[in-house]
C-alpha distance (Angstrom), angle and dihedral (degrees) to the residues before:
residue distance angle dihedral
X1 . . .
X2 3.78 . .
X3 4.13 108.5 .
X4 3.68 84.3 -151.1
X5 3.50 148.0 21.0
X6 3.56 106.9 -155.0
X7 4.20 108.7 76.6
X8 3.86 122.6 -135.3
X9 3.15 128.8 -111.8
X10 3.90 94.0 -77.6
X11 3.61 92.9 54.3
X12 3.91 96.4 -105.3
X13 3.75 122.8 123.1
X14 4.00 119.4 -148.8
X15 3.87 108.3 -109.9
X16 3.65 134.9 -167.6
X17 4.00 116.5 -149.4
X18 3.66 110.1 -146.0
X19 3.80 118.4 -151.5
X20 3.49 122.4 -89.1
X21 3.57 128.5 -106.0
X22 3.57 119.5 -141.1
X23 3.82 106.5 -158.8
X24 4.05 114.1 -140.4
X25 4.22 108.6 -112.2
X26 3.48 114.4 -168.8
X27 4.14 110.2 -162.6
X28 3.62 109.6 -148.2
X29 4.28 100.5 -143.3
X30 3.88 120.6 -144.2
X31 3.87 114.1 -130.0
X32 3.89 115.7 -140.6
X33 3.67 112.3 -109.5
X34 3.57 112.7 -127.6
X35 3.71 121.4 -126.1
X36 4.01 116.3 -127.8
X37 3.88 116.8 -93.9
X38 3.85 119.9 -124.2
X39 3.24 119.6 -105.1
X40 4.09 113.9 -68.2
X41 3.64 88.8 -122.0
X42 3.80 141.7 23.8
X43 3.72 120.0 -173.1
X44 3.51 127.9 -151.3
X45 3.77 141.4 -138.7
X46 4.01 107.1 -115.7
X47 3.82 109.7 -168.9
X48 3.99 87.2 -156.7
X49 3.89 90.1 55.9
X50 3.38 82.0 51.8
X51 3.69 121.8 44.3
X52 4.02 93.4 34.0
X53 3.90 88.1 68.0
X54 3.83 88.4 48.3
X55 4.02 92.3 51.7
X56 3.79 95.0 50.5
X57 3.56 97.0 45.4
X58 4.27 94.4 49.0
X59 4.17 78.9 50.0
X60 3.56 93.1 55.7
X61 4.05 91.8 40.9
X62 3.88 85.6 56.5
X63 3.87 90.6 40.0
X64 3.72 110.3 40.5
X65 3.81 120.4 1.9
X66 4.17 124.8 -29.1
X67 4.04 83.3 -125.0
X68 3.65 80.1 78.8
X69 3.70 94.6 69.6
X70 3.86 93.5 64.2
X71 3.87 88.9 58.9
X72 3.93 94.2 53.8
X73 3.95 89.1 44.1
X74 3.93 87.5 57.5
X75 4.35 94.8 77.0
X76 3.68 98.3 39.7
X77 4.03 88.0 50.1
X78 4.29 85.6 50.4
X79 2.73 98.1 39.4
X80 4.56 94.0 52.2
X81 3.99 83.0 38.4
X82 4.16 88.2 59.8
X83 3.76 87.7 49.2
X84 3.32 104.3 47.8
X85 3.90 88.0 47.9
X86 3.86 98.6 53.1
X87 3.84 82.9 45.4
X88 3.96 85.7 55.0
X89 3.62 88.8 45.7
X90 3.93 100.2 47.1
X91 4.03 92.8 57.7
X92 3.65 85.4 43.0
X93 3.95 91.9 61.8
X94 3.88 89.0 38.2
X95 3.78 93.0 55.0
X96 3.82 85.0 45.6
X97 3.83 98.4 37.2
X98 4.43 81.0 58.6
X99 3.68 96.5 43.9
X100 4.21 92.6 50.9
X101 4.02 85.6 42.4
X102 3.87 83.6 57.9
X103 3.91 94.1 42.2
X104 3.84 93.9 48.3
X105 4.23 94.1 45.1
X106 3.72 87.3 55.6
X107 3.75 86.3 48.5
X108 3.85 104.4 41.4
X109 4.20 84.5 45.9
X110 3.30 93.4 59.3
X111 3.49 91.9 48.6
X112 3.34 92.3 50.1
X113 3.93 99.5 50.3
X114 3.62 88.0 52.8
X115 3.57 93.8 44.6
X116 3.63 89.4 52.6
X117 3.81 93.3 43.8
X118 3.50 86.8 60.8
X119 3.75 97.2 45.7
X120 4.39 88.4 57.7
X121 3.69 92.7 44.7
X122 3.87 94.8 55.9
X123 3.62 86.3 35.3
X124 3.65 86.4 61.2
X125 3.93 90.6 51.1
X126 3.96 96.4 52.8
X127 3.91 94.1 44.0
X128 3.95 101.3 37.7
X129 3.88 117.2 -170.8
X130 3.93 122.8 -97.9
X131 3.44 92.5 -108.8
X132 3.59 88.4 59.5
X133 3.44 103.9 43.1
X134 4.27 89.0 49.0
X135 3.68 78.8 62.0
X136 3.87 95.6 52.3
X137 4.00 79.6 52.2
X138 3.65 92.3 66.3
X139 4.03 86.1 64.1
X140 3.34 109.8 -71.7
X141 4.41 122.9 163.0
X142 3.18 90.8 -114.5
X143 4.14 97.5 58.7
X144 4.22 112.9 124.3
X145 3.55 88.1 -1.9
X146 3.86 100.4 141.2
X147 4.04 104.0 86.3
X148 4.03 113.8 -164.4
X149 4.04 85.2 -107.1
X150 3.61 84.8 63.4
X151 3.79 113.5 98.1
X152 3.95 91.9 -139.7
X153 3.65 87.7 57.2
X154 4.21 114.0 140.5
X155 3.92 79.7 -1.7
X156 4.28 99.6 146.4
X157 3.49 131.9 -177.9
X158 4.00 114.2 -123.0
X159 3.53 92.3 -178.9
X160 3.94 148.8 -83.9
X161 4.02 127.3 -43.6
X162 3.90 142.7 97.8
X163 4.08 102.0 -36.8
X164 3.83 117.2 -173.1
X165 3.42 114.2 -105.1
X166 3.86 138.3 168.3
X167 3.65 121.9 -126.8
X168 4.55 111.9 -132.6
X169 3.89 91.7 -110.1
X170 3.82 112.3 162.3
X171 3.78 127.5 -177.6
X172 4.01 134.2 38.4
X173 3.70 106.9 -21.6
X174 4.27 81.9 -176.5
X175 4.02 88.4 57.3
X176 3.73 89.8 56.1
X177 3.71 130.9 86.2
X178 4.10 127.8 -90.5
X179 3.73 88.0 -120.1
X180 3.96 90.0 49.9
X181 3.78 94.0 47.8
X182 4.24 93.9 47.9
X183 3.91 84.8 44.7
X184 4.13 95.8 58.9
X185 3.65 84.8 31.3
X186 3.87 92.0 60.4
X187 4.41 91.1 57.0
X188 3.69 87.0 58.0
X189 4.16 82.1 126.6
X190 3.84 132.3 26.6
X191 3.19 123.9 -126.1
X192 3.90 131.7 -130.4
X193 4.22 88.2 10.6
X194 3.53 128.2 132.3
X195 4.21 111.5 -85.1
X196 4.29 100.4 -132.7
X197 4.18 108.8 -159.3
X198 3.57 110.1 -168.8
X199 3.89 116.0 -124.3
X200 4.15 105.4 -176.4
X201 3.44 126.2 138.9
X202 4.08 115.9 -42.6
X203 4.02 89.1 11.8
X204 3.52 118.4 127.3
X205 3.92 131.1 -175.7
X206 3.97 121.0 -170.0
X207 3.65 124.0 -159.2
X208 3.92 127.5 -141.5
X209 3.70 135.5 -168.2
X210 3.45 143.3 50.1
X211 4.05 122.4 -6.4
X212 3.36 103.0 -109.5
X213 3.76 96.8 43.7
X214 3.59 90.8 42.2
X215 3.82 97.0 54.2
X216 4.32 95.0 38.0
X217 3.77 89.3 57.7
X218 3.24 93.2 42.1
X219 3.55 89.0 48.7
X220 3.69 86.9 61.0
X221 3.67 101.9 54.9
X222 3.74 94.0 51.6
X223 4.25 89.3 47.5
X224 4.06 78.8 46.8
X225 3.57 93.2 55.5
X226 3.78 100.2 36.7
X227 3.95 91.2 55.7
X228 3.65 96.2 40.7
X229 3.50 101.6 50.8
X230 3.85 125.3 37.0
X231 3.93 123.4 -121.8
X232 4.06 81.1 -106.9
X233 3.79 93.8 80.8
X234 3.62 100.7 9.4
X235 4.04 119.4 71.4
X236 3.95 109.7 174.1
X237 3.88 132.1 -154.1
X238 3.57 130.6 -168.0
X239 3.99 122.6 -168.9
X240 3.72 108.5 -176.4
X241 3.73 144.1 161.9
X242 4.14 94.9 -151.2
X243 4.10 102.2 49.9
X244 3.49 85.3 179.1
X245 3.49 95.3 64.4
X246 3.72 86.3 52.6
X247 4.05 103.0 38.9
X248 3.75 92.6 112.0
X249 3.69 96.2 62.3
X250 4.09 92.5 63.4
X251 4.10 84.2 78.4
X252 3.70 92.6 55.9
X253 4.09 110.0 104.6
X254 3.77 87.2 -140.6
X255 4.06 94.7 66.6
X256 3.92 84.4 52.0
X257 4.38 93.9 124.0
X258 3.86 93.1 168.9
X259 3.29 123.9 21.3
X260 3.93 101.1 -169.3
X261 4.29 85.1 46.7
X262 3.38 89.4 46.0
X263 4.17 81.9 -133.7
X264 4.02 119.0 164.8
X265 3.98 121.9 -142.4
X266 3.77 82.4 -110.2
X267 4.18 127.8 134.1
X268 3.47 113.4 178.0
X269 3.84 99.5 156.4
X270 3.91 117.6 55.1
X271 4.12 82.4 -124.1
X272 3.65 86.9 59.4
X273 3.94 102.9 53.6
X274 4.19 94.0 74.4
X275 4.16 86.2 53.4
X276 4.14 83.4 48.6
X277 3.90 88.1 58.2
X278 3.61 103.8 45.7
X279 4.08 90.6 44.3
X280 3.65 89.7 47.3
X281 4.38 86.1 49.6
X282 3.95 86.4 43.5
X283 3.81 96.2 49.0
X284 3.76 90.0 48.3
X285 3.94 96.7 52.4
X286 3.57 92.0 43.2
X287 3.65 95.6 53.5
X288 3.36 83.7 44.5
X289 4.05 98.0 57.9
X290 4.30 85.5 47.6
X291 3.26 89.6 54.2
X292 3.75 97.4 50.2
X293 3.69 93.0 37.4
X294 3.85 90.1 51.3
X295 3.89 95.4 46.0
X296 3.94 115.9 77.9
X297 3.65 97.1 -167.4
X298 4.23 120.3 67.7
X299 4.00 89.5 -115.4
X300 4.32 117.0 151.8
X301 4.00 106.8 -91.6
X302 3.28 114.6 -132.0
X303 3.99 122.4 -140.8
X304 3.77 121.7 -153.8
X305 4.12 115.9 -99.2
X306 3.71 113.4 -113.6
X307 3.55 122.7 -135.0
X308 3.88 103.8 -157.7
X309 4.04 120.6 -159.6
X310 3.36 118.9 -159.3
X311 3.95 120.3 -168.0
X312 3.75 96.6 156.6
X313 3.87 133.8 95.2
X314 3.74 88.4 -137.9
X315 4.01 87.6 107.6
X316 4.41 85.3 70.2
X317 3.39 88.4 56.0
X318 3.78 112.7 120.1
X319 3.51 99.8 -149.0
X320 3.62 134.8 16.8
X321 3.53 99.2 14.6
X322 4.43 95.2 155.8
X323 3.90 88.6 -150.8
């Protein structure tokens, strides 16, 4: 929270970054319902099994006694009584097999849409809009509160659209039906939900289109990132060709290149960009000495990422492009 209200002299107010809390999410996973098995066994109708019983017993009606005939008529009429009975019972389990397929896709869509629902909505919560986060700027708990130990870290928001997604399923996915398996497969990406882009160190994201599209999104990553994550791990640089598309960014903290100067991380002119390197280099070494010199113990220091803008053509420049 801000310690006070009234700025300095330099327009900055002292502010004191409370710890984050994490809140505890518990994801409720969808099990795979598992299609009935066919039956264990399905007989079928041998015409040798049957017509050698009917030969013997007309040979022993003609030999011994016609009476005999009834006896050798009793297997082959079993035997077609089994088969039409396993027949009856296949079409049964087919009929019922379809009818449980229906029962479980109304089921496992449900599931889904509410799964899904949930997925957006906390979506919503890690990526909050610009109008929110402009309010977090005005001194809100929440301000620099992603830390790079913090998964979420350099995570920005480039907008709203179909983002992939997984859906919780647990079990045999090979045990289920085809239906269930093109039904989970078909909320592989959620729609209307923030669309994260990843901007750690190394990463790199260009931007294409018209001017003014171009330079409001891009506006929005860069208020993303400066409200995010404080000026203590985040050190931003803008190299541009239209400063006054880019004047508002000289009051954040994280353009601050040196503090005693009072110099921003800001190149408007194409002379300016080589001084914009080697104050960014000096800033970084000498918060690297304070940082050793203020540590007792020989741990790793840790420099601040920088998020580099460039709104310049200087990078088709042949030769002597300083970028």
């Amino acid at each position: 929270r801000p310690l006070r209200a009234v700025p300095s002299r330099r327009g900055t107010v002292a502010f004191n970054r409370p710890p984050r809390r994490v809140a505890r999410r518990r994801t409720e996973t969808i099990v795979y319902p598992e299609a009935l098995q066919p039956p264990s066994s399905t007989s079928r109708l041998s015409v040798i099994a049957l017509v050698v019983p009917l030969l013997f017993g007309i040979t022993m009606a003609v030999l011994i006694h016609p009476r005999m005939a009834l006896f050798a008529l009793l297997g082959p009429v079993m035997m077609l009584g089994g088969w039409l009975e396993d027949r009856r019972r296949t079409r049964k389990h087919v009929r019922d097999a379809a009818a449980q397929d229906v029962l479980d896709g109304a089921s496992l869509r449900a599931a889904l849409d509410h799964a899904a629902a949930v997925a957006v909505v906390r979506r919503h919560a890690d990526h909050p809009s610009v109008a929110e986060l402009a309010r977090w700027a005005c001194g809100a708990t929440r301000l620099w509160e992603r830390r790079p130990h913090h998964d979420d870290f350099m995570q920005l928001n480039a907008g709203y659209g179909a983002a992939p997604w997984r859906p919780p399923m647990e079990g045999n996915p090979g045990a289920a039906s085809a239906a269930t398996r093109t039904l989970v497969a078909s909320y592989a990406r959620l729609p209307r939900g923030p669309v994260p882009i990843e901007l750690a160190a190394g990463r790199f994201i260009g931007v294409a289109g018209t001017r003014e599209d171009v330079t409001a999104l891009a506006r929005g990553l860069l208020l993303q990132a400066a409200v995010l994550q404080g000026p203590a791990d985040l050190q931003i640089a803008v190299v541009t060709d239209h400063p006054e598309d880019w004047a508002w960014a000289m009051w954040l903290p994280h353009t601050v290149g040196d503090t005693a100067a009072d110099r921003r991380l800001l190149a408007p002119p194409p002379d300016e960009r080589s001084r914009l390197v080697a104050m960014r280099g000096t800033t970084e070494s000498s918060r690297e000495g304070v940082r050793r010199a203020a540590t007792p113990t020989p741990v790793q220091p840790s420099t601040p990422q920088t998020l580099l803008v460039l709104d310049t053509s200087c990078l088709a420049e042949p030769e002597g492009a300083p970028l």
